[in-house]
C-alpha positions as CSV (number, residue, x, y, z in Angstrom):
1,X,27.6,-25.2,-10.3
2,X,25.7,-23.4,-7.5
3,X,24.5,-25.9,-5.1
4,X,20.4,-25.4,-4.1
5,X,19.8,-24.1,-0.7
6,X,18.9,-26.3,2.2
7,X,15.5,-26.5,3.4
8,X,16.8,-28.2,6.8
9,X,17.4,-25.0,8.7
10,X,16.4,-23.8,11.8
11,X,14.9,-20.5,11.0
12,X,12.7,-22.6,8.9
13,X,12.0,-25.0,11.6
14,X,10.6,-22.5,13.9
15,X,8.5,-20.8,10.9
16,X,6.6,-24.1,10.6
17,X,6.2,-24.3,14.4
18,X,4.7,-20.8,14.5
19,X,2.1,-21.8,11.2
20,X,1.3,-25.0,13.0
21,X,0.9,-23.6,16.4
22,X,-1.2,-20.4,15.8
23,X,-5.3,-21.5,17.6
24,X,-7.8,-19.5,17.9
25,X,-8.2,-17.9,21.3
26,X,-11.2,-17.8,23.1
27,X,-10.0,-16.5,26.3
28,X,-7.5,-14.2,27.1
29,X,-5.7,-12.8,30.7
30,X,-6.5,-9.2,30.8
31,X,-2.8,-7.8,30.2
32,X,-3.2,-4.9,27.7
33,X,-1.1,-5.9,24.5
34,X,1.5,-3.2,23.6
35,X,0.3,-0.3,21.2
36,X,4.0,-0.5,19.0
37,X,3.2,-4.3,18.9
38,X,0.2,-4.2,17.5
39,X,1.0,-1.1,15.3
40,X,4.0,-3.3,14.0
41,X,1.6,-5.9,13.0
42,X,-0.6,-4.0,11.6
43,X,2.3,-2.3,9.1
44,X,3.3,-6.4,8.4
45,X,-0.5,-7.2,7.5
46,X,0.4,-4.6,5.0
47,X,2.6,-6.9,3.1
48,X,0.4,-9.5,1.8
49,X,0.0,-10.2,-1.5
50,X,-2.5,-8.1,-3.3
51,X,-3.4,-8.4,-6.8
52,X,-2.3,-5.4,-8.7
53,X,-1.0,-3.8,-5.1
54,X,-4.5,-2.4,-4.9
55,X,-3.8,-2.4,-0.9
56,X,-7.7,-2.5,-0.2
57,X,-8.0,-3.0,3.4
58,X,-8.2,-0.1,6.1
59,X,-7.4,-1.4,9.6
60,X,-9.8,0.3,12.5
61,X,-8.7,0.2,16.3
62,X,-11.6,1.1,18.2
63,X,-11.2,2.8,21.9
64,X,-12.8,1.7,24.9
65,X,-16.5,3.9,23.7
66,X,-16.2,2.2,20.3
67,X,-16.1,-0.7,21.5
68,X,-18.5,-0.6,24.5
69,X,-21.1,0.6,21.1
70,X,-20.0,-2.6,19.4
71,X,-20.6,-4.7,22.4
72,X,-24.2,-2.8,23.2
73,X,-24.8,-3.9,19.0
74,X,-23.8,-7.5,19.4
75,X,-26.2,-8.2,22.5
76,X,-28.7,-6.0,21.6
77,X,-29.2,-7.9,18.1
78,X,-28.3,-11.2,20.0
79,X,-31.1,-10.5,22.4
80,X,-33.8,-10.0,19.7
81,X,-33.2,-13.1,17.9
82,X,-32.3,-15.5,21.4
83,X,-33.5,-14.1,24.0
84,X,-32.2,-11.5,26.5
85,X,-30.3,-14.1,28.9
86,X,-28.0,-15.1,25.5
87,X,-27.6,-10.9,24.9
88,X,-26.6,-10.9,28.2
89,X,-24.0,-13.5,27.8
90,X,-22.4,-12.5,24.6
91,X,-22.2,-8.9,26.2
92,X,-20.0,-10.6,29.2
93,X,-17.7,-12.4,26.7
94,X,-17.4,-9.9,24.1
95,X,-16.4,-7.5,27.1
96,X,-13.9,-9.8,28.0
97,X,-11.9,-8.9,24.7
98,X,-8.9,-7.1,25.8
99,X,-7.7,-6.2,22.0
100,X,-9.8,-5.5,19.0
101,X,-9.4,-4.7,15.3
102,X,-11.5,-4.1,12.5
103,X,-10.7,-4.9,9.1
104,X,-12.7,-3.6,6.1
105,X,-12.2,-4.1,2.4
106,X,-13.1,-1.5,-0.4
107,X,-15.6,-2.8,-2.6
108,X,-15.4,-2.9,-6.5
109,X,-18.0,-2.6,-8.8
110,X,-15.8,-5.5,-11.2
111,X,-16.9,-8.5,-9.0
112,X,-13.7,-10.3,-9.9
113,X,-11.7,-7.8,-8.2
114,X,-13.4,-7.8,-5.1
115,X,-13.0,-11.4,-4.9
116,X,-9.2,-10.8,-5.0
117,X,-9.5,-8.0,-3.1
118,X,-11.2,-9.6,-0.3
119,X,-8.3,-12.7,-0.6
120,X,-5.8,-10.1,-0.1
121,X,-7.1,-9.2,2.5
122,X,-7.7,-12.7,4.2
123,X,-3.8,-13.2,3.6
124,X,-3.7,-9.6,5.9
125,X,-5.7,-10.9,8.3
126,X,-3.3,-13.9,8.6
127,X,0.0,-11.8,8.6
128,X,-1.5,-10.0,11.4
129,X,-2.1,-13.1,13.5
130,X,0.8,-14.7,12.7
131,X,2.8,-12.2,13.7
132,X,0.9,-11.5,17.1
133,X,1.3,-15.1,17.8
134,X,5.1,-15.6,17.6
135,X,5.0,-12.6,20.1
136,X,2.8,-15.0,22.5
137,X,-0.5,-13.0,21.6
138,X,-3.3,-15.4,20.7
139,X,-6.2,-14.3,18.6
140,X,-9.9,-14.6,16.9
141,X,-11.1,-13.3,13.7
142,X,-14.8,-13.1,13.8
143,X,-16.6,-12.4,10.9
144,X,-20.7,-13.0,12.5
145,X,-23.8,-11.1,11.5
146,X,-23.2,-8.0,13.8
147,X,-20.3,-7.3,10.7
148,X,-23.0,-7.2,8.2
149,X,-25.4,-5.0,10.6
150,X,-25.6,-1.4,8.8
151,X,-25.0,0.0,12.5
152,X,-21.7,-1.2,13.0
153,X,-21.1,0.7,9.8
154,X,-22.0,4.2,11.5
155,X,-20.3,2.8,14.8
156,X,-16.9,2.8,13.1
157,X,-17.4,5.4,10.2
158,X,-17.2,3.6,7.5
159,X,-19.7,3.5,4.4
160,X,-20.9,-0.3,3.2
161,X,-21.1,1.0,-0.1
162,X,-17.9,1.9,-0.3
163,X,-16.3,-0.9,1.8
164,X,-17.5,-4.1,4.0
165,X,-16.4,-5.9,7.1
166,X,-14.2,-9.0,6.4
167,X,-13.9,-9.5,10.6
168,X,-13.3,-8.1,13.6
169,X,-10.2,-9.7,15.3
170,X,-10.2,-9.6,18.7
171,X,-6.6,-10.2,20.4
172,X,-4.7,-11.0,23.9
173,X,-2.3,-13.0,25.8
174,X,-4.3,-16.5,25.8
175,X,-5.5,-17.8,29.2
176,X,-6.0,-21.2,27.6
177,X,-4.6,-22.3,24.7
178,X,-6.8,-25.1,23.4
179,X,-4.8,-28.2,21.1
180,X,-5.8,-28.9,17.7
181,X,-5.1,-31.0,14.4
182,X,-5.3,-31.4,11.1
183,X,-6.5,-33.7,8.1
184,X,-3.4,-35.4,6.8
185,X,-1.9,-33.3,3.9
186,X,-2.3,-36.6,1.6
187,X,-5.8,-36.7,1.9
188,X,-6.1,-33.1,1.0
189,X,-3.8,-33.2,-2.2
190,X,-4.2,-34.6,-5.7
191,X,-1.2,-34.7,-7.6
192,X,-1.7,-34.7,-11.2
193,X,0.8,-35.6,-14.1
């Protein structure tokens, strides 16, 4: 009889310090992040699971113009609805952002599809980070109105009928690296019989 694997393993240790580890990273040191780093991640967000392997997300890396448009979007559209002095300051910290992706996800005209679709694509998102943050890369995904503006869409050449924002993830080595916890897993789980 074969006996069941062990769970006690170090490789499987360090997995569960990486999931538990992974923040959300505000502030970053200015140190580009390698290109074949991030282009490895990229391929790795490929491999999340997707419902019928419709692979619906397109990953966008916007150059230094792109995002300079972006930025000019964000505190233009901050400044209208809170004032020029809060445009200005979301133009300094979004400015700040040494790394940037955008992820899209192709819409469907069956609603439940989408839906899983844009799951998929969450679990992408998350490969993506994951795999940035064992390398010592922290990120943000950031999913605020200026993804929903119909500019952005012409910014980046894509077509919101055709596909939509789920975030921009923005991406560095962290300059602070804030602490965190969660709810205990038993008050989160119902066991049923």
């Amino acid at each position: 009889m074969k006996k069941a694997p062990s769970y006690e393993t170090q490789e499987l240790r360090e997995f569960a310090r990486v999931l538990r580890g992974r923040r959300t990273i505000d502030q970053y040191i200015q140190t580009p992040v390698p290109d074949e780093l991030v282009l490895e991640a990229i391929e790795l967000a490929t491999w999340a699971p997707n419902h019928y392997v419709t692979e619906p997300w397109r990953f966008i890396l916007p150059g230094e113009e792109t995002i300079g448009r972006i930025v000019d979007l964000c505190a233009e559209t901050v400044a209208a609805q809170k004032g020029p002095e809060l445009g200005e300051h979301k133009r300094k910290t979004w400015s700040q952002k040494p790394g940037w992706l955008v992820v899209t996800c192709r819409r469907n005209d069956d609603k439940l599809r989408e839906r899983e679709d844009y799951a998929a694509c969450s679990a992408a998102v998350q490969n993506f980070m994951l795999y940035l943050w064992k390398a010592g890369i922290g990120s943000k995904w950031t999913s605020g109105a200026v993804t929903r503006d119909e500019r952005l869409f012409e910014i980046i050449g894509a077509d919101p009928a055709a596909e939509f924002v789920v975030g921009m993830i923005w991406f560095g080595y962290p300059k602070i690296t804030p602490q965190q916890s969660r709810t205990d897993s038993d008050e989160v789980l119902t066991r049923l019989p």
